[in-house]
PQR file of N, CA, C, O and H, with PARSE charges and radii, in Angstrom:
ATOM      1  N   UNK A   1       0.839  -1.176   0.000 -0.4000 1.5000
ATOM      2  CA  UNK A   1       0.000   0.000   0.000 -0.0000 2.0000
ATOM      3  C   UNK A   1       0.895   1.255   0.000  0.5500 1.7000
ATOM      4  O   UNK A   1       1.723   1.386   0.902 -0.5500 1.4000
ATOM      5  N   UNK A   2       0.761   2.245  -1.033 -0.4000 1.5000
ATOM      6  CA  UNK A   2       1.641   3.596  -0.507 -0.0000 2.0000
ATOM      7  C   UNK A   2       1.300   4.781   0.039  0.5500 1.7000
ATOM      8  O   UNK A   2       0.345   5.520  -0.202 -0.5500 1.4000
ATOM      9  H   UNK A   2       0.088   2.138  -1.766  0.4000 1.0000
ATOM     10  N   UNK A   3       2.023   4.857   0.657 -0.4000 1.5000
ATOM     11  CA  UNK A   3       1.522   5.552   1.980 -0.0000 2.0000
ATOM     12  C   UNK A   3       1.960   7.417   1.528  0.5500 1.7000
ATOM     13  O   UNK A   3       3.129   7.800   1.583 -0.5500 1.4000
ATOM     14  H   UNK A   3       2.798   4.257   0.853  0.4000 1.0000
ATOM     15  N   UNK A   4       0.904   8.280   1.148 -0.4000 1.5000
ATOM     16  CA  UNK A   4       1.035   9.589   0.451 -0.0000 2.0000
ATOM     17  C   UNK A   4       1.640  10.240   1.100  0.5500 1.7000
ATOM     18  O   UNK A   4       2.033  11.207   0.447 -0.5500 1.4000
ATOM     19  H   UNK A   4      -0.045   7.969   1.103  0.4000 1.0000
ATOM     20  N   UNK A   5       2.024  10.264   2.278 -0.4000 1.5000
ATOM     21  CA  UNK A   5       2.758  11.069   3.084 -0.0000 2.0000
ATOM     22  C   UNK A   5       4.161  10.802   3.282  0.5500 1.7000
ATOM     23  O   UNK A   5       4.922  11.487   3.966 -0.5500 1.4000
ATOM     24  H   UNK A   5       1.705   9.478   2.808  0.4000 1.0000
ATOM     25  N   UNK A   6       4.459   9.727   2.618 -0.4000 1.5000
ATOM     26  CA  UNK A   6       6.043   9.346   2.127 -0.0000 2.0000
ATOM     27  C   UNK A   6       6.923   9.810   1.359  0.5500 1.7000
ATOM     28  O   UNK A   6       7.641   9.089   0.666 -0.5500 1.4000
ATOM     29  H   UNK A   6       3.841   9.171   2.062  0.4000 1.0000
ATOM     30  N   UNK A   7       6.984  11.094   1.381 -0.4000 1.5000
ATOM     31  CA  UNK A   7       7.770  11.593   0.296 -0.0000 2.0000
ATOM     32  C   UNK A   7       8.761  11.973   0.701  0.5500 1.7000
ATOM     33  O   UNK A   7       9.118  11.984   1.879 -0.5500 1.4000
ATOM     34  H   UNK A   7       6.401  11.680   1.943  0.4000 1.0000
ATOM     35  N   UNK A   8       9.643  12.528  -0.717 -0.4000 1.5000
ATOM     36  CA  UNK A   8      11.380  13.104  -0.190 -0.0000 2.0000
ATOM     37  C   UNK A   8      11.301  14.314  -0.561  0.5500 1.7000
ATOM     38  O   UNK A   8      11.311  14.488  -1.780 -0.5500 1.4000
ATOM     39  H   UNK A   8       9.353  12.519  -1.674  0.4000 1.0000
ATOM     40  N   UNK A   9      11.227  15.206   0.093 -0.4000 1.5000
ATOM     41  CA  UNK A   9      11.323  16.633  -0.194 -0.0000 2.0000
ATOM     42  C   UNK A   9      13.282  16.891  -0.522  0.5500 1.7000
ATOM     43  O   UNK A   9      14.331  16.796   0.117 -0.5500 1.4000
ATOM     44  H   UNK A   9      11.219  15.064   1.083  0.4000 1.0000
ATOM     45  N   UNK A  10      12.935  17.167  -1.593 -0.4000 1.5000
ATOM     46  CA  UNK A  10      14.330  17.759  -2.244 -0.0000 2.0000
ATOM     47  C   UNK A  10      14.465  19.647  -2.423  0.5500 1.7000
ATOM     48  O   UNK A  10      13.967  20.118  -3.445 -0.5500 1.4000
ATOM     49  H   UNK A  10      12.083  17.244  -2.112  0.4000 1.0000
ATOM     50  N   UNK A  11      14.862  20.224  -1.824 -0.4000 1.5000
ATOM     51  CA  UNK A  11      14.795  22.314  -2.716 -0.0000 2.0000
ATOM     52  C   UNK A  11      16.543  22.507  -2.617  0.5500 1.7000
ATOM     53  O   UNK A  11      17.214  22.751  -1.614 -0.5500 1.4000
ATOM     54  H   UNK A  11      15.267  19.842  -0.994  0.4000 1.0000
ATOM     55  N   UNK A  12      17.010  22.295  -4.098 -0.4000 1.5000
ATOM     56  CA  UNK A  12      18.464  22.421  -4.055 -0.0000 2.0000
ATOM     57  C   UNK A  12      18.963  23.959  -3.712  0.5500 1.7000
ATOM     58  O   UNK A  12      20.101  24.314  -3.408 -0.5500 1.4000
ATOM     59  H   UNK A  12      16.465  22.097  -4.913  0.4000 1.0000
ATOM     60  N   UNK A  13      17.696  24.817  -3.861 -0.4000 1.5000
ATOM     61  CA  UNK A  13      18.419  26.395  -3.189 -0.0000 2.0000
ATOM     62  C   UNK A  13      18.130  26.269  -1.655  0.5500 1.7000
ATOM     63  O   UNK A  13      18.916  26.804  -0.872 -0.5500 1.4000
ATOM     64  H   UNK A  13      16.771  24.529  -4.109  0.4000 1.0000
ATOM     65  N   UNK A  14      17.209  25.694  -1.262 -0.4000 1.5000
ATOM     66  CA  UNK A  14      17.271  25.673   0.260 -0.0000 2.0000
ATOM     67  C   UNK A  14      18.608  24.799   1.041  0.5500 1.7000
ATOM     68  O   UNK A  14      19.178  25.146   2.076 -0.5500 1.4000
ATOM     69  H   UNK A  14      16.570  25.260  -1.897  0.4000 1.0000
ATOM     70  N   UNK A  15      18.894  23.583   0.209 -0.4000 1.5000
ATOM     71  CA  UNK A  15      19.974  23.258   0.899 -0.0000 2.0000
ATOM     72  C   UNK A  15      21.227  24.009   0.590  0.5500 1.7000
ATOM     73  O   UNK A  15      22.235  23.951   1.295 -0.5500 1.4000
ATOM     74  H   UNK A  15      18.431  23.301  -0.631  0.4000 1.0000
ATOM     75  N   UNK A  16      21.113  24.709  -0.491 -0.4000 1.5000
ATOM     76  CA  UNK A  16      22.548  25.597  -0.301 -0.0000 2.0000
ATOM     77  C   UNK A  16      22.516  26.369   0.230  0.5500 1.7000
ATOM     78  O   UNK A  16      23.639  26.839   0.414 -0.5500 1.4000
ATOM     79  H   UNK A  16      20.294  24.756  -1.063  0.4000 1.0000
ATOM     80  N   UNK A  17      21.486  27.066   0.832 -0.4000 1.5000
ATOM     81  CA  UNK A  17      21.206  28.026   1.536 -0.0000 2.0000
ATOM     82  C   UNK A  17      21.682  28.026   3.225  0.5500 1.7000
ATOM     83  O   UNK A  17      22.178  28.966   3.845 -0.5500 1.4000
ATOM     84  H   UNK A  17      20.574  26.685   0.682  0.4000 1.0000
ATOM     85  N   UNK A  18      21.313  26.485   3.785 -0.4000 1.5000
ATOM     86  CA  UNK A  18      21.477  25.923   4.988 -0.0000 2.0000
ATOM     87  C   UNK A  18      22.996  25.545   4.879  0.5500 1.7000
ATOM     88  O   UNK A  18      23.568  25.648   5.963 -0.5500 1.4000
ATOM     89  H   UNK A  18      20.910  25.721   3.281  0.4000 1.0000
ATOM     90  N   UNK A  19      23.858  25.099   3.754 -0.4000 1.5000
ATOM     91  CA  UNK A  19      24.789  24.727   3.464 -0.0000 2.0000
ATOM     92  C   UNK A  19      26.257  26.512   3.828  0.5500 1.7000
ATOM     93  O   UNK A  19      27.282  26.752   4.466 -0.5500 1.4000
ATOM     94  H   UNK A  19      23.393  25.015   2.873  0.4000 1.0000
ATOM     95  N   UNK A  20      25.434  27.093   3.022 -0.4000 1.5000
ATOM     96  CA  UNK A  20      26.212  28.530   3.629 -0.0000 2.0000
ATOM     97  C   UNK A  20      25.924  29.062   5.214  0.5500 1.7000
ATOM     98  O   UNK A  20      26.862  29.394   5.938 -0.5500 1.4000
ATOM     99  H   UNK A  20      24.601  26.897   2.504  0.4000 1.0000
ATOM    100  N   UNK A  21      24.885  29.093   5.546 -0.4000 1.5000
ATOM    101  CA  UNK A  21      24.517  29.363   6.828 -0.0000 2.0000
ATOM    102  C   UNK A  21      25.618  28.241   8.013  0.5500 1.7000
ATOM    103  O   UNK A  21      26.289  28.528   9.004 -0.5500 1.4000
ATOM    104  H   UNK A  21      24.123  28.824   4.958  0.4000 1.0000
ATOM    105  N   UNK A  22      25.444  27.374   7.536 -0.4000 1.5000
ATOM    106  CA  UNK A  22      26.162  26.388   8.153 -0.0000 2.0000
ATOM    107  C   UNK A  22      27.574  26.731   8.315  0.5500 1.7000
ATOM    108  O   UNK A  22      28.169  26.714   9.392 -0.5500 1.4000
ATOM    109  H   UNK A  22      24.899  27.141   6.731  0.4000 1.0000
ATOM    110  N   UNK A  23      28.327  27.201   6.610 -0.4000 1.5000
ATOM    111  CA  UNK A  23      29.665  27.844   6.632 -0.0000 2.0000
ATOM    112  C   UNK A  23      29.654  28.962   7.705  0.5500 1.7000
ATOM    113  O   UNK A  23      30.525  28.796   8.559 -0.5500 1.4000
ATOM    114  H   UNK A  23      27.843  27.215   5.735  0.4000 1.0000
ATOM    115  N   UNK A  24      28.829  30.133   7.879 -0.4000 1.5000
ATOM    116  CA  UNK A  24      28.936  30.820   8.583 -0.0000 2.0000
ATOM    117  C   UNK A  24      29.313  30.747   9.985  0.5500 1.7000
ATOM    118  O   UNK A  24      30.245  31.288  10.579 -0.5500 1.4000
ATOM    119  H   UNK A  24      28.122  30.268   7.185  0.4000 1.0000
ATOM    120  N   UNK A  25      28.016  29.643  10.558 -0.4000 1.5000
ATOM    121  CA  UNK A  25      27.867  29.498  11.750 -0.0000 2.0000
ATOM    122  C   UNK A  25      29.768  28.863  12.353  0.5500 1.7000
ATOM    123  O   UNK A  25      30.549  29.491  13.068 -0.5500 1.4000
ATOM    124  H   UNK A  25      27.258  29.203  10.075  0.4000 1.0000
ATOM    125  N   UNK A  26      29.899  27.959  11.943 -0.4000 1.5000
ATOM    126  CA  UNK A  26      31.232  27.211  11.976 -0.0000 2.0000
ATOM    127  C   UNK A  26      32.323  28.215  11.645  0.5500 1.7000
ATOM    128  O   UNK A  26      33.410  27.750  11.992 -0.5500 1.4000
ATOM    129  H   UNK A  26      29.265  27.449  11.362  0.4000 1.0000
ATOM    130  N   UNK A  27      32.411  29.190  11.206 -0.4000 1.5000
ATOM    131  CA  UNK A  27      33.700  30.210  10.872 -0.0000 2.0000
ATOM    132  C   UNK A  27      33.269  31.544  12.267  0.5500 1.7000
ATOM    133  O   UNK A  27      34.000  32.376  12.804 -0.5500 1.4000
ATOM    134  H   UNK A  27      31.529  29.567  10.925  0.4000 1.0000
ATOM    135  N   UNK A  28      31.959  31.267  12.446 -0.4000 1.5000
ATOM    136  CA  UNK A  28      31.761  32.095  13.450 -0.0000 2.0000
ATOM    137  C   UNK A  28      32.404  31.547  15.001  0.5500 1.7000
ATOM    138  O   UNK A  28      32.986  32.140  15.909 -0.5500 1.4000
ATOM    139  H   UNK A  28      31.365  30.591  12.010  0.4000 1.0000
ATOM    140  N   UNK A  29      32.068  30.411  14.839 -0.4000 1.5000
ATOM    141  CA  UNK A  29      32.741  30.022  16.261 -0.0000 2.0000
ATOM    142  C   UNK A  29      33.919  29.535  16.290  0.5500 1.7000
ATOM    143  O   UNK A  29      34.437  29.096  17.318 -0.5500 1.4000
ATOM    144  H   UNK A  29      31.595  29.930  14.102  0.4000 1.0000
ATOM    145  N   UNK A  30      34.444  29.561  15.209 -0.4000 1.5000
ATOM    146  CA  UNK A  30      35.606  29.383  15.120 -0.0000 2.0000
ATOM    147  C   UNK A  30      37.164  30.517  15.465  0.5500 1.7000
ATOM    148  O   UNK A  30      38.326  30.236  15.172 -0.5500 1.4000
ATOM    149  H   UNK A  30      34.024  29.917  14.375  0.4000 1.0000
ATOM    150  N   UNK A  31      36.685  31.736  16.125 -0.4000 1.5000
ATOM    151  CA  UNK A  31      37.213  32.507  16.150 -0.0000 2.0000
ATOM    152  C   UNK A  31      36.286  33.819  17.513  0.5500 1.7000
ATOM    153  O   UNK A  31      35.122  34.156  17.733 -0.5500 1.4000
ATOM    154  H   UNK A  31      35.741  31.965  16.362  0.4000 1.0000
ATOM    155  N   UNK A  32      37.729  34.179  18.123 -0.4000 1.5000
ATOM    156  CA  UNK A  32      37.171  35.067  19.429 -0.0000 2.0000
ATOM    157  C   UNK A  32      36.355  36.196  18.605  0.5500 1.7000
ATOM    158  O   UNK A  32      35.290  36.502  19.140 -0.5500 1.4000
ATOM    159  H   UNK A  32      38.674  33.906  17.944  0.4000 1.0000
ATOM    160  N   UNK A  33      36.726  37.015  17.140 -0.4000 1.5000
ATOM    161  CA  UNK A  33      36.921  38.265  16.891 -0.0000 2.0000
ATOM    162  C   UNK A  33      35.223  38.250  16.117  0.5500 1.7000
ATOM    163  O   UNK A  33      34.646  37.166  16.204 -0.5500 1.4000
ATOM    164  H   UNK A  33      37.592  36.767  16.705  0.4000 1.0000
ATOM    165  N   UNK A  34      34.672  39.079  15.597 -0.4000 1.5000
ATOM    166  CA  UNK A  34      33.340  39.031  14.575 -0.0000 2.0000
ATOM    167  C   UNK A  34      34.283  38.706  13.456  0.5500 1.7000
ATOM    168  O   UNK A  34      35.510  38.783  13.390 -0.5500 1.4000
ATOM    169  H   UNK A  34      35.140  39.959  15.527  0.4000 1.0000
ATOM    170  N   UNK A  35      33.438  38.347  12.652 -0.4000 1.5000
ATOM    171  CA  UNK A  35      33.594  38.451  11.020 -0.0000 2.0000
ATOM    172  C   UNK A  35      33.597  39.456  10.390  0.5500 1.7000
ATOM    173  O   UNK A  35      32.630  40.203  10.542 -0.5500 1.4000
ATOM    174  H   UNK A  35      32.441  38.283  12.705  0.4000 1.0000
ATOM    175  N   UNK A  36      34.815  39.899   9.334 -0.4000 1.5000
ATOM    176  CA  UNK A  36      34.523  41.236   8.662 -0.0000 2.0000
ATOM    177  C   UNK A  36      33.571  41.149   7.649  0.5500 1.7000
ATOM    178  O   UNK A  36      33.549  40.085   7.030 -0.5500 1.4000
ATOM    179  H   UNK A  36      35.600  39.293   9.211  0.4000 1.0000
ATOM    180  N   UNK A  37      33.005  41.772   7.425 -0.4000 1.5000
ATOM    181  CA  UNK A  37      32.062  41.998   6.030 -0.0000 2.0000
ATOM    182  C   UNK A  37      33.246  41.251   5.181  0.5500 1.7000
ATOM    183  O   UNK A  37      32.679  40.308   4.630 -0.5500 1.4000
ATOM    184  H   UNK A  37      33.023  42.636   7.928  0.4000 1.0000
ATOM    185  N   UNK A  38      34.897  41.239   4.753 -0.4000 1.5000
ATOM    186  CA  UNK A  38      35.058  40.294   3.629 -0.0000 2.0000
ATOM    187  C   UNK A  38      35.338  39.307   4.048  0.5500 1.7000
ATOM    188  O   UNK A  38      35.618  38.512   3.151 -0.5500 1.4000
ATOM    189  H   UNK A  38      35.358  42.005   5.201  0.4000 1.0000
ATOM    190  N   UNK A  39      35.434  38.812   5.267 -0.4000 1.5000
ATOM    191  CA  UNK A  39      35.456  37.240   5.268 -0.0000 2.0000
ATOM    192  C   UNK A  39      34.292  36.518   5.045  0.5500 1.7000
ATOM    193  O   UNK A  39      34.095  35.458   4.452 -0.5500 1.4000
ATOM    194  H   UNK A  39      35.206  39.458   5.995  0.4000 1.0000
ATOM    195  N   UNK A  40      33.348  37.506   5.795 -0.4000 1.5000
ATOM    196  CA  UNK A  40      31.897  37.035   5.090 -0.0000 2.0000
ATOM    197  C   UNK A  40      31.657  36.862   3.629  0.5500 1.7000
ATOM    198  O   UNK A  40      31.232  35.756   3.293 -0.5500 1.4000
ATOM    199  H   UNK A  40      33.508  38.367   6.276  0.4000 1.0000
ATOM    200  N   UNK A  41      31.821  37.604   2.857 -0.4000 1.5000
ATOM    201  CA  UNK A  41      31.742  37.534   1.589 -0.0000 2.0000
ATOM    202  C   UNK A  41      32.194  36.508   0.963  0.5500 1.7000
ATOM    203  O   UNK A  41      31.565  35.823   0.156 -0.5500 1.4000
ATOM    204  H   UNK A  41      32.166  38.502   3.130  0.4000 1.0000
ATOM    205  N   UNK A  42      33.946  36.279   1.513 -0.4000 1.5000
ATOM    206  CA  UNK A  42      34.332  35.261   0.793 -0.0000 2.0000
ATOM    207  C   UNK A  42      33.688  33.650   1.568  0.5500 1.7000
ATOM    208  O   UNK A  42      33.320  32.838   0.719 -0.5500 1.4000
ATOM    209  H   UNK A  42      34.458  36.835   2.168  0.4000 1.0000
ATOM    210  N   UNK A  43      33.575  33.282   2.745 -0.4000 1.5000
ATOM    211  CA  UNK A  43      32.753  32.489   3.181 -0.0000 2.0000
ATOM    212  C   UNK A  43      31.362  32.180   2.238  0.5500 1.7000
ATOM    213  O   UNK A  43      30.880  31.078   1.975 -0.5500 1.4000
ATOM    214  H   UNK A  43      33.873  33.942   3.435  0.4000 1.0000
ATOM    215  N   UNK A  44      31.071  32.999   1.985 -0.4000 1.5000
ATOM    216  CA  UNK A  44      29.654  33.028   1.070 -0.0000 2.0000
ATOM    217  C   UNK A  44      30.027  33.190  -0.688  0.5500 1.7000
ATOM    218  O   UNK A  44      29.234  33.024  -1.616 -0.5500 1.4000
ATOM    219  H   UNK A  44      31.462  33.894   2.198  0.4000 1.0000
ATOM    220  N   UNK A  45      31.099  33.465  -0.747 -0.4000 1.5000
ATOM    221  CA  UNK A  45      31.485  32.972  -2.107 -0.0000 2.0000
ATOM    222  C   UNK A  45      30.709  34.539  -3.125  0.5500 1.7000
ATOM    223  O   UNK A  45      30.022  34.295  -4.117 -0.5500 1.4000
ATOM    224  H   UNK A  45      31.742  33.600   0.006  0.4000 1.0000
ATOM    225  N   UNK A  46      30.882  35.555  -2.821 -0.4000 1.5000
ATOM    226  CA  UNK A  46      30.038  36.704  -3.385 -0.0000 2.0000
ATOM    227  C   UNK A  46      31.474  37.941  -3.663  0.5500 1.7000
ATOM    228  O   UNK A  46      32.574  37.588  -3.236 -0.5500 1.4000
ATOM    229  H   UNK A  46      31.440  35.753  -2.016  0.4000 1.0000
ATOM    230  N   UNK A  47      31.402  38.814  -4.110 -0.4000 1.5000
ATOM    231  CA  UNK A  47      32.244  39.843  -4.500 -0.0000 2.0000
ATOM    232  C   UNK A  47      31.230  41.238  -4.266  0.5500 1.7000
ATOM    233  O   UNK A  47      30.012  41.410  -4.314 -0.5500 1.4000
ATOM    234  H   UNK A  47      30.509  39.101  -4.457  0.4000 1.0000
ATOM    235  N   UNK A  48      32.233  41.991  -4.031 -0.4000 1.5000
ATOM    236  CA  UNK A  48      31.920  43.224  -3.401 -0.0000 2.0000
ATOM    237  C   UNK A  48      31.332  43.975  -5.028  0.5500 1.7000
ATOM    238  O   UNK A  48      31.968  43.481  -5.959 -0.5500 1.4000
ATOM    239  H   UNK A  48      33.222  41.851  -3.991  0.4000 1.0000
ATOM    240  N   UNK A  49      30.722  44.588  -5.300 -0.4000 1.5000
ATOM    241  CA  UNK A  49      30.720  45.467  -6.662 -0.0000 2.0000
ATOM    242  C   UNK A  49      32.146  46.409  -6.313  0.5500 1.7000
ATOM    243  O   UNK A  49      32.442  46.637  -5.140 -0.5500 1.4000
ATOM    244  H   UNK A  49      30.206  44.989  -4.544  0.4000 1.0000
ATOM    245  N   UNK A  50      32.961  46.910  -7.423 -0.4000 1.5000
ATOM    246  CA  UNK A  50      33.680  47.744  -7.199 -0.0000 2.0000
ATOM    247  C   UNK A  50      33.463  49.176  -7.338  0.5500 1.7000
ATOM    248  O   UNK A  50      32.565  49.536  -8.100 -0.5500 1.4000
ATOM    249  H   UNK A  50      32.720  46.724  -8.376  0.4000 1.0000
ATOM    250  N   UNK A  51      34.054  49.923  -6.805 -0.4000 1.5000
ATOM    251  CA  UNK A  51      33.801  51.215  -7.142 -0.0000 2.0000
ATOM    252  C   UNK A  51      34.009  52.184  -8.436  0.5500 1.7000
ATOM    253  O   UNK A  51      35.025  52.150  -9.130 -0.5500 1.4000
ATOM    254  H   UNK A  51      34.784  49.631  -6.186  0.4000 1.0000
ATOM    255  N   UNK A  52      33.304  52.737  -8.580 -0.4000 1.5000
ATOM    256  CA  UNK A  52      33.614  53.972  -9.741 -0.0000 2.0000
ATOM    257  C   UNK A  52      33.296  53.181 -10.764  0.5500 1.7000
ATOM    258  O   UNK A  52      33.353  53.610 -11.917 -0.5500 1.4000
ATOM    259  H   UNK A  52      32.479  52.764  -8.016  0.4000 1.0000
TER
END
């Protein structure tokens, strides 16, 4: 008999999402000091726009 409430929920942006959060959390405690805005960035894999 199959049972409809058996499913596998898959959302590949939600797990990358939890997947960075996760980077965060772990670089966060990994250290006495905050995070600068670019370690964050690079933790999260993003670039600053440049100026001018």
């Amino acid at each position: 008999m199959h049972d409809q409430f058996d499913v596998t929920l898959e959302d590949q942006d939600l797990l990358r999402e939890v997947e960075l959060t996760t980077n965060l959390i772990i670089a966060a405690s990994e250290t006495d000091e905050h995070l600068s805005l670019d370690e964050i960035d690079a933790i999260l894999g993003v670039a600053r726009p440049s100026a001018g």
